[in-house]
N, C-alpha and C positions, 0 to 999 in steps of 0.2 A: 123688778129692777126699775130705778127711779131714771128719769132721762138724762139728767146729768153724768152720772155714773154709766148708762151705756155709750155715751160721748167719748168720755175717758177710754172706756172698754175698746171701742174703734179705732182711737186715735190711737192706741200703743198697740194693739194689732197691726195697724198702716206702718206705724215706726218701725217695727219689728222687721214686716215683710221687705221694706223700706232698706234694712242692716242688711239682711241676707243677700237682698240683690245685689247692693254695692261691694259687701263681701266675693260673694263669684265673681263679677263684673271686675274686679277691680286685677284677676292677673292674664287680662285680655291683651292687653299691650299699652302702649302711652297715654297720658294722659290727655284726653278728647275735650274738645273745646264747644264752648254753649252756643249751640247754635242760635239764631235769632229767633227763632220761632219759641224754643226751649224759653230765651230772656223774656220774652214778652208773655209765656204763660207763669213764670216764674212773678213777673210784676204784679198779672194779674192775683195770684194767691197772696201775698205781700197785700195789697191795696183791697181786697177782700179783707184779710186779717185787721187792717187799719180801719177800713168802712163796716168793721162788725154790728156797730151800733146800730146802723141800720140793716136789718136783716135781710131785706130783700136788695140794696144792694151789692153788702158785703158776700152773700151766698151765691149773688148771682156773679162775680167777679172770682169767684173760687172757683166756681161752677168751669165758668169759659177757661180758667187757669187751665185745670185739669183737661178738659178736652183735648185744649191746644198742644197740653203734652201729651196725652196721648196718640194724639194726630203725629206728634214729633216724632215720636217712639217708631210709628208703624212705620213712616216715611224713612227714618234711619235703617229700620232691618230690613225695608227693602230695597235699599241703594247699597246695601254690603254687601 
């Protein structure tokens, strides 16, 4: 498998996992607002995608995206 094609392979695995969540999630009750933490890892994935060219620091702005939501994530399920 070429590395391109396992890229692909990842990326609609993530989308996928990505459907389902928001599929359950979504008859929890109203619709919940982005917190700041969430917007600011949200920018970073965004400004990663736009700094792709360069790789180190388009991956490293993904990189800290991602953390930042999931630091968001853990800190939300444990305030509920």
């Amino acid at each position: 498998m070429t590395s391109p094609l396992a890229y692909i392979l990842v990326s609609v695995v993530v989308l996928v996992v990505m459907a389902v969540l928001v599929l359950m999630l979504r008859g929890q009750g109203g619709q919940r607002r982005l917190t700041p933490l969430a917007g600011i890892a949200f920018a970073c994935v965004i400004a990663g995608a736009l700094f792709g060219e360069n790789r180190w620091l388009g991956y490293g702005l993904m990189g800290v995206g991602v953390i930042l939501a999931v630091v968001d994530i853990f800190r939300r399920r444990r305030s509920a």
